[in-house]
Structures are given as C-alpha cells and as structure tokens.
C-alpha positions in Angstrom: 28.9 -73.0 -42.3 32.5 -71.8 -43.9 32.5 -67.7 -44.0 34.6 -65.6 -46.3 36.1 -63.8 -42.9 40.1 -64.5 -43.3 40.5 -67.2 -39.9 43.2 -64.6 -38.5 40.4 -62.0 -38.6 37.8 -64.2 -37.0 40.7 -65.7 -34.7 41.0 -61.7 -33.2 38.0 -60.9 -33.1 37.5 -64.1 -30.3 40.5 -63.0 -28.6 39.8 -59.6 -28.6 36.9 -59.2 -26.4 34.1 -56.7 -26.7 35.4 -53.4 -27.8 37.5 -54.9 -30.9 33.7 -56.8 -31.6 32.4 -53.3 -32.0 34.8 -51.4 -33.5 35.4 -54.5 -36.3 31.0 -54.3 -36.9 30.9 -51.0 -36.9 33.5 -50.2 -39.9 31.9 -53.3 -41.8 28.3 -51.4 -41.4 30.0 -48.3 -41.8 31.4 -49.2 -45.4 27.9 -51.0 -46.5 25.7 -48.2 -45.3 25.8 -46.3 -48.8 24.3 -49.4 -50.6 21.4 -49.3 -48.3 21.2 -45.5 -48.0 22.2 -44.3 -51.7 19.8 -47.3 -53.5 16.7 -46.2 -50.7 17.0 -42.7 -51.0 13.7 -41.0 -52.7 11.9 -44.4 -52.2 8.5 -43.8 -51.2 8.0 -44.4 -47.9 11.3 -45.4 -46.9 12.4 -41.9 -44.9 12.0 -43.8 -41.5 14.0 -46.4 -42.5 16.6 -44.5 -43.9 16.6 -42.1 -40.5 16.9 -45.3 -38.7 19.4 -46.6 -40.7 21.7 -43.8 -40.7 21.3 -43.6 -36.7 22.0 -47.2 -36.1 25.3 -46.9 -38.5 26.3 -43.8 -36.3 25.9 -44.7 -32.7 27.6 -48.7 -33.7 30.6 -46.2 -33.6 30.4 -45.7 -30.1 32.5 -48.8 -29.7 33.5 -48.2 -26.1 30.2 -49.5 -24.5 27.6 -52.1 -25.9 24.3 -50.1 -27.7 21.6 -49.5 -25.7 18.7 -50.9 -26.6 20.1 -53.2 -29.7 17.6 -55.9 -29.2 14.8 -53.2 -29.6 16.5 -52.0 -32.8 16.8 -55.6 -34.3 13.1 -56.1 -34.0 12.7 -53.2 -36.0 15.1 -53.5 -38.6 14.0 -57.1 -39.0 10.6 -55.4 -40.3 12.6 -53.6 -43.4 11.2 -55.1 -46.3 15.0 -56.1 -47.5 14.3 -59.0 -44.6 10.9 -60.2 -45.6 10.5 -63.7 -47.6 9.8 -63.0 -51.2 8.7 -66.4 -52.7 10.6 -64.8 -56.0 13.9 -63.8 -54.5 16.0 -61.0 -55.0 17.0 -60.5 -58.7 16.8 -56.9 -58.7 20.4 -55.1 -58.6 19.9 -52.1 -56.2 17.8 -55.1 -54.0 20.5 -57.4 -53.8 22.8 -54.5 -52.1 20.6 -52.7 -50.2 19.5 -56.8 -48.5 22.8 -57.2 -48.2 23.3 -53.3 -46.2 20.7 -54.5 -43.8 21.9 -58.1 -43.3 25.1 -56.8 -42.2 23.6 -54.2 -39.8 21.5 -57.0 -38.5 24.6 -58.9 -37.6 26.1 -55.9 -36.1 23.9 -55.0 -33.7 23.7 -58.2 -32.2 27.5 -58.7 -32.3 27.5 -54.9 -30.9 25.0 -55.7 -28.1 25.8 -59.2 -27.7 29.7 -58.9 -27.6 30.0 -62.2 -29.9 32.5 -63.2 -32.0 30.5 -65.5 -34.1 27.5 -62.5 -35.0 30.5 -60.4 -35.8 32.1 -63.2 -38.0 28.7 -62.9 -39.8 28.6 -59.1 -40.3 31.8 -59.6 -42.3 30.9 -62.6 -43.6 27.9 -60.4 -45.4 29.9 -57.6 -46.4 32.7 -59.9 -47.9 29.8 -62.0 -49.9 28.0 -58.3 -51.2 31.7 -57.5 -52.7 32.1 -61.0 -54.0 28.9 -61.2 -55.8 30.0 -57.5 -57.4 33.3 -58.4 -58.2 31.9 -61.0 -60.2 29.6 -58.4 -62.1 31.9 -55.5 -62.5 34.7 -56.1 -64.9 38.2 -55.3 -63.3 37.1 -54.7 -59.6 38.5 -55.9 -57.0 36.2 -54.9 -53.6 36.2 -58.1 -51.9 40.0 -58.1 -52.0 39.8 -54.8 -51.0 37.2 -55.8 -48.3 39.6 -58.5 -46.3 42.2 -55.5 -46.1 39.6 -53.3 -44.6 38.4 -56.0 -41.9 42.1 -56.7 -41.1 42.8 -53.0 -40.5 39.7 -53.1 -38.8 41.9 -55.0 -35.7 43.8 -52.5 -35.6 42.0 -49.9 -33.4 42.6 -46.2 -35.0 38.3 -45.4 -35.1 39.4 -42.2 -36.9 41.5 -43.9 -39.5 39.3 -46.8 -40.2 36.0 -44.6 -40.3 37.6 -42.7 -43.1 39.1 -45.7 -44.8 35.2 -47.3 -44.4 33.9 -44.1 -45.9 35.9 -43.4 -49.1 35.6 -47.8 -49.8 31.3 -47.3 -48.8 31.7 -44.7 -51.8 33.5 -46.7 -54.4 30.9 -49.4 -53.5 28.2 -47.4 -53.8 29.4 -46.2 -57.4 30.1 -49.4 -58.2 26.5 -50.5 -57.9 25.3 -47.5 -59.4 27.1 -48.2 -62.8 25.4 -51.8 -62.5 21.9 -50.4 -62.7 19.4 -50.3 -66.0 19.4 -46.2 -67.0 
C-alpha cells in the first residue's frame, strides 16, 4: 500500500524506536481529536465515547512508557459506530471526519502499545488523507501541506512545542470542517 507519510518521516520513525513511535501518534491524534470531539459533541448517546475519546487522546501523551491496557482500549474503540460497516458508506461531512478522528486513534494505540513503525506509518497516513480529502473541498486551504510539516516536527521531540502546534492546527481543522457543513 503507498501512504501519504513523507519516506523521511516513516524512515525515523523505524529508526527511532519506541518513544519517537509515541510521541509522533500522539501529536497526529492530538491534532485530529477536534474532528471527532467537536462533530460528536451533543450527539445523543455519544458522552461515553467522547469521555473515552478525550482520555485516550490525553494519556497517548505519556510517550515515555507504552499505554497500559491499549489492546483493551482498541476493542472498545473498535465498537464506535464511526468503525462499523455501513453498506451505504460515509457521505455525510461531519461522518467522514469524525471516521477519520477514530481511524487514526485506532492506529495510535496500537503503534503506542505495540511500539511499531508500520501502525504509526498508518496513524499518519489517516491524518494526512482526512486533510487531503479537505483540501480538496475547501477552496484555498492548504492542511495536508500543513500536515507533513507537523509530522516532521513531530521527530523532533519538544512534547510541549508540538502539543501546542497540534492544538492550534486540531482547531483550524476543526473550523475548517465546520464551514463545510449544511446550516
């Protein structure tokens, strides 16, 4: 499968052994979690999901150590509806990000418990595709250029830097989508 992840980026992340694996997933998730967590907000039944959401995003942080538990927390994320077959597809606008928010926490929580380069790979392979697929429906942006910077910086190790860097670009993103949907 070819990915979107730049091959010096994916190159790193192999060389760079388990704490640059985590660090790299959890700014990916970090900047992805407002397209799951702004489009779910107020949905009906959702307030677990979002609680677990948010938590997972948070403790992905603690990129010193593999998560505890991360097998246990895929099995549950893989029950979010966002990950179900839908013989339809997604075609709704909020769906498509907020699929896209949880396939990339997916991939992160393996990569983060798993220590592999390749489930990382595919955490930013999900991210880059989400901005992509917006750049081509937004006129003028340019998030998955934006994107690569971020996962590049990523390598770099400064947490504090990149989680505010992943928080002001999950922002944009999330505005971004919210100009996209009907009013």
């Amino acid at each position: 499968m070819e990915t979107l992840v730049e091959e010096a980026v994916a190159e790193a992340l192999r060389d760079g052994g388990g704490e640059a694996i985590r660090l790299y997933v959890s700014a990916c998730t970090e900047r992805m979690s407002p397209l799951f967590v702004g489009l779910r907000a107020g949905a009906p039944g959702r307030e677990a999901d979002l609680d677990f959401y948010a938590e997972s995003v948070r403790d992905l942080w603690h990129a010193d150590r593999p998560l505890a538990g991360a097998a246990e927390r895929i099995r549950l994320l893989e029950r979010f509806p966002e990950l179900q077959p839908d013989e339809e597809g997604i075609t709704d606008v909020a769906d498509t990000y907020a699929f896209f928010a949880v396939l990339c926490l997916r991939y992160a929580l393996l990569a983060h418990g798993s220590g592999s380069a390749d489930d990382a790979v595919s955490c930013g392979h999900a991210a880059l595709t989400s901005m992509g697929t917006l750049d081509q429906n937004v006129v003028g942006a340019s998030l998955l250029a934006e994107e690569q910077r971020l996962q590049s910086l990523s390598l770099g190790g400064d947490a504090s830097g990149l989680w505010n860097a992943s928080v002001t670009a999950g922002r944009e993103r999330l505005r971004a989508v919210l100009g996209r949907l009907p009013r």
